[in-house]
VOKE-451668 format. One record per residue: residue number from 1; residue in three letters; x, y, z of N, C-alpha, C, CB in turn. Coordinates in steps of 0.05 Angstrom, whole numbers. Each point is the difference from the previous one (the first is absolute). Glycine has a CB too. Example, Ala and Ser with C-alpha at 12.3 -4.5 7.8 and 13.67 -1.06 7.14 Angstrom:
BEGIN
+-----+-----+--------+--------+--------+--------+--------+--------+--------+--------+--------+--------+--------+--------+
:   n : res :    nxx :    nyy :    nzz :   caxx :   cayy :   cazz :    cxx :    cyy :    czz :   cbxx :   cbyy :   cbzz :
+-----+-----+--------+--------+--------+--------+--------+--------+--------+--------+--------+--------+--------+--------+
:   1 : ALA :    264 :   -114 :    156 :    -18 :     24 :      0 :     18 :     24 :      0 :    -38 :    -23 :     25 :
:   2 : SER :     31 :     44 :    -39 :     16 :     24 :      1 :    -15 :     22 :     14 :     24 :    -13 :    -43 :
+-----+-----+--------+--------+--------+--------+--------+--------+--------+--------+--------+--------+--------+--------+
END
This chain:
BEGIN
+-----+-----+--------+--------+--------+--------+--------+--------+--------+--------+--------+--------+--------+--------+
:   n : res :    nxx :    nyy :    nzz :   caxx :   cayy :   cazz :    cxx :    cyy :    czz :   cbxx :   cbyy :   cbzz :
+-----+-----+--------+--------+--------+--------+--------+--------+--------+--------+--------+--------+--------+--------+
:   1 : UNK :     90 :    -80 :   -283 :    -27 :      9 :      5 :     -3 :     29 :    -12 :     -5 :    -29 :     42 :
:   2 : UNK :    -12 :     35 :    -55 :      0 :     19 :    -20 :    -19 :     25 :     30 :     -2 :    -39 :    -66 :
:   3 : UNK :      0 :     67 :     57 :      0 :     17 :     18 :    -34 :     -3 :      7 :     48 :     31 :    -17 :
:   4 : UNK :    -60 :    -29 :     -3 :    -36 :     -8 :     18 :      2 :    -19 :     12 :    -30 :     12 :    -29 :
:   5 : UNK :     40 :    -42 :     24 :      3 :    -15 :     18 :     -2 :      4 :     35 :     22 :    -11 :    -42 :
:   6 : UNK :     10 :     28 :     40 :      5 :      6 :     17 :     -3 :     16 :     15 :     13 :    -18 :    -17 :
:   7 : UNK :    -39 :     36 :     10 :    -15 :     24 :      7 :    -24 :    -16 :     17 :     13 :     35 :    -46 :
:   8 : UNK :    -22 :    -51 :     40 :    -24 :    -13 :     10 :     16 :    -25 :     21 :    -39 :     11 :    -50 :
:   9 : UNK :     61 :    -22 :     46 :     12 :    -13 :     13 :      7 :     25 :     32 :     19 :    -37 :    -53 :
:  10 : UNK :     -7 :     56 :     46 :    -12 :     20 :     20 :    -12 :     12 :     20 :      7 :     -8 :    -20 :
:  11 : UNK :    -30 :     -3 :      3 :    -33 :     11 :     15 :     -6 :    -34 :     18 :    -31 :     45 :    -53 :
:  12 : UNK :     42 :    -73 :     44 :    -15 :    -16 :     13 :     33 :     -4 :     28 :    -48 :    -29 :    -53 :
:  13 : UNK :     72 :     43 :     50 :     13 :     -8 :     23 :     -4 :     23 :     17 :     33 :    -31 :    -20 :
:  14 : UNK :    -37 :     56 :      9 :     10 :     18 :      8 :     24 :     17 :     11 :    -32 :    -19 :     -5 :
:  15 : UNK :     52 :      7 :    -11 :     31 :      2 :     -8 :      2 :     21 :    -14 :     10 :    -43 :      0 :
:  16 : UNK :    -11 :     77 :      7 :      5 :     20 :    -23 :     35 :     13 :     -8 :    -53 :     14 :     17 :
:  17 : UNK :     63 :    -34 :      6 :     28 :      8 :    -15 :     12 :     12 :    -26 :      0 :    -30 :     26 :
:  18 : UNK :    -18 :     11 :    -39 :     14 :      7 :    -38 :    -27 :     20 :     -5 :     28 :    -58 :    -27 :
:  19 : UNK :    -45 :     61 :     38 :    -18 :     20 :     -9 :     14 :     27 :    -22 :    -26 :    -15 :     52 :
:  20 : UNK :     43 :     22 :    -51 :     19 :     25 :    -27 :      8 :    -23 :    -10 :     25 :     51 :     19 :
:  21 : UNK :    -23 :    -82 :    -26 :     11 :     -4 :    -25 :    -19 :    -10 :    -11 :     42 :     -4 :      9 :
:  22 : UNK :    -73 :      2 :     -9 :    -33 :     -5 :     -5 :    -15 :     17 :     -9 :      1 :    -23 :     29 :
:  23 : UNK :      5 :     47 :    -14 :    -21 :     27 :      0 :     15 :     23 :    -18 :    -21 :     -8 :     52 :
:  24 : UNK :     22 :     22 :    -77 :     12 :     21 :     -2 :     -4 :     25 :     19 :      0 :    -19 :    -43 :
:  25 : UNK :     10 :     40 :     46 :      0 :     12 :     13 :    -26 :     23 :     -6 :     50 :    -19 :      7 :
:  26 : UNK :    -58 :     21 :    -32 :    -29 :     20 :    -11 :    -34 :    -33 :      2 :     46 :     50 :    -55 :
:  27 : UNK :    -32 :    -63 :     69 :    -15 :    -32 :     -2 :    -37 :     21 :      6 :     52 :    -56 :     35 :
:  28 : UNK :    -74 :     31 :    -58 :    -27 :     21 :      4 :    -15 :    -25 :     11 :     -1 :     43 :    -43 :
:  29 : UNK :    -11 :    -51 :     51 :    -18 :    -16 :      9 :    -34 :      6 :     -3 :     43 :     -7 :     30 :
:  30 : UNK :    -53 :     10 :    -58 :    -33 :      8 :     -5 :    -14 :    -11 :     20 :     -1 :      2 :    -48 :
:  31 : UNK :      7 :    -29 :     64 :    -24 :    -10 :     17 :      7 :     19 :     31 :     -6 :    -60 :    -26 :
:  32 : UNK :     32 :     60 :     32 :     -3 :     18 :     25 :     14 :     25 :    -11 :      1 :    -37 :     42 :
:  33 : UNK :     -4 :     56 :    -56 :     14 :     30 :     -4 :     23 :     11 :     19 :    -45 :     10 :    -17 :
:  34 : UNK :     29 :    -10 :     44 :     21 :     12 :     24 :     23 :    -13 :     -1 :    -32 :     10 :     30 :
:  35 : UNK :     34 :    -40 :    -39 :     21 :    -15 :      5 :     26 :     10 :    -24 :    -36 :    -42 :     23 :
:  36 : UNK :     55 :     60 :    -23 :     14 :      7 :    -14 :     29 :      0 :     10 :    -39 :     19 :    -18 :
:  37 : UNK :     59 :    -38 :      2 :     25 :      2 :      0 :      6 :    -22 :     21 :      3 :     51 :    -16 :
:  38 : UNK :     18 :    -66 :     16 :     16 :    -25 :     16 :     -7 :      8 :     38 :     51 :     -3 :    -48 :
:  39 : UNK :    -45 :     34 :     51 :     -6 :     -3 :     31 :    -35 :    -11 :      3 :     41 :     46 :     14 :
:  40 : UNK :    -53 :    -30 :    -26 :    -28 :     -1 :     11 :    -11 :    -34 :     -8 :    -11 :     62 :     -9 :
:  41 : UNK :     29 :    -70 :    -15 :     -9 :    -35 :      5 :      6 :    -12 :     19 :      2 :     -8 :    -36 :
:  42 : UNK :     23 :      8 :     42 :      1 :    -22 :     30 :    -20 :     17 :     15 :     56 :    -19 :      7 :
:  43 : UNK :    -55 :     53 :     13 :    -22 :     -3 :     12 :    -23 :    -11 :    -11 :     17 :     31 :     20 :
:  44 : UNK :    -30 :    -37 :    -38 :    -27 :    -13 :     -7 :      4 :    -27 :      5 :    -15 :     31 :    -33 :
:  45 : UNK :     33 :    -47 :     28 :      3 :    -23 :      4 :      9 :    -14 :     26 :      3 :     10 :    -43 :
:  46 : UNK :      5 :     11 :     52 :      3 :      2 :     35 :    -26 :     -6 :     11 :     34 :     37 :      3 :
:  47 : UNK :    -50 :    -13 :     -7 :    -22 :      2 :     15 :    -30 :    -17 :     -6 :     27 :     44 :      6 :
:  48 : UNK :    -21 :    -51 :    -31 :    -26 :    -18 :    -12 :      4 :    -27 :     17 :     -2 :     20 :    -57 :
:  49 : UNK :     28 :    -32 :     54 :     18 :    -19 :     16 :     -9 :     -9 :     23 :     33 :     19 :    -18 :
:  50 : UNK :    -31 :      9 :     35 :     -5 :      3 :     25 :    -30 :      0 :      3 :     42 :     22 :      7 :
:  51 : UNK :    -62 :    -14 :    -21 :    -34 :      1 :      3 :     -9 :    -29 :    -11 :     -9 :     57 :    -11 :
:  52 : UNK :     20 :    -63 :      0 :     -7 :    -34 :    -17 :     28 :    -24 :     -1 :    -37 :     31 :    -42 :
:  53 : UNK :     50 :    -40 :     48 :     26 :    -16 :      5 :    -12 :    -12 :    -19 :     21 :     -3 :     48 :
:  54 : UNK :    -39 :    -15 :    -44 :     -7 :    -20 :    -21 :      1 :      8 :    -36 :    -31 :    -14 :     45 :
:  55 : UNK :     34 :     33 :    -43 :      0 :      7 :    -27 :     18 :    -12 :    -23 :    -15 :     36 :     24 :
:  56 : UNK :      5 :    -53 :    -50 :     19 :     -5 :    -15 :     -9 :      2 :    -29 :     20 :    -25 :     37 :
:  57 : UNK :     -4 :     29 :    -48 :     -7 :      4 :    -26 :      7 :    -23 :    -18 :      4 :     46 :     10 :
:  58 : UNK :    -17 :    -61 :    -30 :      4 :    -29 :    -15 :     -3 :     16 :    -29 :    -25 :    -46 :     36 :
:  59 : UNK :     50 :     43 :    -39 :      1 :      3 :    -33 :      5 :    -24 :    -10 :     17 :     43 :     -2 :
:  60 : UNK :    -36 :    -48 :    -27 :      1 :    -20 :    -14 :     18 :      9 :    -29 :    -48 :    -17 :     25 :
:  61 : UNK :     55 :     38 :    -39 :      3 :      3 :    -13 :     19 :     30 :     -8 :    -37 :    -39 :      4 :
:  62 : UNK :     53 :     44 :    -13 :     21 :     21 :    -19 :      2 :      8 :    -12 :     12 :     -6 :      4 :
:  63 : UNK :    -18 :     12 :    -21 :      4 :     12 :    -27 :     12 :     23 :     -9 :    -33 :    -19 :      1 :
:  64 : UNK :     49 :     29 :    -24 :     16 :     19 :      3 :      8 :      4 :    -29 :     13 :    -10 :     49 :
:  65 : UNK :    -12 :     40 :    -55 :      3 :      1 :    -33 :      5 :     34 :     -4 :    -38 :    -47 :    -15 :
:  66 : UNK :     58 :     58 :      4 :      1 :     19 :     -7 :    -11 :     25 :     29 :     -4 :    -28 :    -56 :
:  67 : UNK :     20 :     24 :     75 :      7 :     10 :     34 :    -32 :      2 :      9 :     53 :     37 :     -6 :
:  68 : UNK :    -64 :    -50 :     -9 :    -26 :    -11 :     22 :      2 :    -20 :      7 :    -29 :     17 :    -15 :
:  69 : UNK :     12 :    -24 :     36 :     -1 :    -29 :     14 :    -29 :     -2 :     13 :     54 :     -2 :     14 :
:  70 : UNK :    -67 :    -19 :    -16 :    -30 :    -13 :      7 :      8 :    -22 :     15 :    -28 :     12 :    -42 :
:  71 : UNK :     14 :     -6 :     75 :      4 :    -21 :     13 :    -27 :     -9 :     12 :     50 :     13 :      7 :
:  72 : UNK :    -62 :    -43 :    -14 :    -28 :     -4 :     15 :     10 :    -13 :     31 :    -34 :    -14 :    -51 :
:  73 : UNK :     11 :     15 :     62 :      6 :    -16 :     21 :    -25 :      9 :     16 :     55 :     -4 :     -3 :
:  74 : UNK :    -61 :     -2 :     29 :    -13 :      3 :     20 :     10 :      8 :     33 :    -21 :    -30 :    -36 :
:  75 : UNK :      1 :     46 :     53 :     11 :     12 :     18 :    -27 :    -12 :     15 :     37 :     44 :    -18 :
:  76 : UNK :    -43 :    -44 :     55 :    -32 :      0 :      4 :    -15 :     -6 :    -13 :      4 :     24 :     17 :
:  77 : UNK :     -5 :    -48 :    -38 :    -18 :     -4 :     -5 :    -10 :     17 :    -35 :      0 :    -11 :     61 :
:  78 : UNK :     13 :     26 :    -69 :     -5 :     22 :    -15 :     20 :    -14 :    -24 :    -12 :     46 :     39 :
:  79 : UNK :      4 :    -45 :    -61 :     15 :    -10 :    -23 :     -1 :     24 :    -11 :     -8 :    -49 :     -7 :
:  80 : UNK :     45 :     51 :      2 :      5 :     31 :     -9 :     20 :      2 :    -23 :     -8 :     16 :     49 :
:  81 : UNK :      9 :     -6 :    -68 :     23 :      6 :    -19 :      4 :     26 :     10 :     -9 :    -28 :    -45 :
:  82 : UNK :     44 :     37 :     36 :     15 :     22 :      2 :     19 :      3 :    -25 :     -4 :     -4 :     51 :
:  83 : UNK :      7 :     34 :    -58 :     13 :      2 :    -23 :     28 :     21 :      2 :    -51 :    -11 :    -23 :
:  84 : UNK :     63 :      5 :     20 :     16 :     16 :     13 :     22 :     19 :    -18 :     -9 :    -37 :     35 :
:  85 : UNK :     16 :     53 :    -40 :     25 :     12 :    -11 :     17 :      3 :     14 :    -18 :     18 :    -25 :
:  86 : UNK :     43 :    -31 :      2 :     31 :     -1 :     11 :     11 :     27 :     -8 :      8 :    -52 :     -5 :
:  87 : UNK :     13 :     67 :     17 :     16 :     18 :     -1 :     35 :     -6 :      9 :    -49 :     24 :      6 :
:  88 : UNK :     67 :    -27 :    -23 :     16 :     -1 :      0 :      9 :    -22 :     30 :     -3 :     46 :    -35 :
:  89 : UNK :    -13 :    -78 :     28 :      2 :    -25 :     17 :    -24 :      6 :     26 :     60 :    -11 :    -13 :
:  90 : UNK :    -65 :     31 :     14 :    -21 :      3 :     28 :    -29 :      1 :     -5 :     35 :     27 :     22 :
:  91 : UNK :    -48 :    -28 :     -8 :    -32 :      4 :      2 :     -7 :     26 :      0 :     -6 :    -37 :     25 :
:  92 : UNK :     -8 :     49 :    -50 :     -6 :     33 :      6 :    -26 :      4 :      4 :     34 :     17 :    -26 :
:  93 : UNK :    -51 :    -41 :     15 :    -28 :      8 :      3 :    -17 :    -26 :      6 :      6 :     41 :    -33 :
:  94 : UNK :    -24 :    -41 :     34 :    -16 :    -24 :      1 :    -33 :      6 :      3 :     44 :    -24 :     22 :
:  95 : UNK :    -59 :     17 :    -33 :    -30 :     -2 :      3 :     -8 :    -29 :      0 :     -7 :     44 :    -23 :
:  96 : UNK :    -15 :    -42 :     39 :    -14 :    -34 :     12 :    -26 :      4 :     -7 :     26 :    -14 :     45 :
:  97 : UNK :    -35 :    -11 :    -58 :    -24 :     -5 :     -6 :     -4 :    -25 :     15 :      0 :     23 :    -43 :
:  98 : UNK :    -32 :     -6 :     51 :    -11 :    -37 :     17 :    -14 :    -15 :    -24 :    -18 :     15 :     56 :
:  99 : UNK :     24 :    -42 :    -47 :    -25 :    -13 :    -26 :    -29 :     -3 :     21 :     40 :    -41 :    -37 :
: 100 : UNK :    -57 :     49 :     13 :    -27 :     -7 :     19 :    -13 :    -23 :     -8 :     -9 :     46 :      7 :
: 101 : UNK :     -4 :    -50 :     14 :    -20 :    -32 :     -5 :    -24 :      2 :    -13 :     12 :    -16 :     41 :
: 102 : UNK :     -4 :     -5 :    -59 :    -30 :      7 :    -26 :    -24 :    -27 :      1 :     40 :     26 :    -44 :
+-----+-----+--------+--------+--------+--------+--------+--------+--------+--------+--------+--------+--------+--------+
END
């Protein structure tokens, strides 16, 4: 299982054990900013966890090319792509786009 996989695999058990072998340690998150570096993800994924249990994320799709990676999928209802940059095997950044309804 390749590391976004297993980043969002993550967020739907809420298992942050491997959270440092997922997150680099300078990790940027454009949709939540505050959320920076392996500790502050498990707390986020702790506590989102804990306000919504139900929460899961359905990825349909991977993609990956020259230490980017594009993953679609859906969360609530919300159909979302994420783009992510790799840094030496880890997640350093990521920005989310919602798709909107036309």
């Amino acid at each position: 299982m390749n590391v976004v996989a297993r980043y969002f695999e993550m967020w739907n058990t809420g298992d942050t054990t491997s959270v440092a072998e997922i997150v680099a340690p300078n990790w940027i998150d454009h949709a939540h900013p505050e959320v920076t570096g392996p500790e502050s993800v498990a707390l986020a994924v702790s506590s989102v966890r804990a306000a919504r249990p139900g929460l899961h994320f359905e990825i349909e799709a991977i993609l990956s090319g020259d230490g980017l990676v594009t993953a679609t999928g859906s969360v609530g209802g919300a159909r979302l792509t994420w783009v992510i940059r790799l840094q030496d095997g880890l997640m350093a950044e990521m920005h989310t786009y919602r798709e909107e309804a036309t």
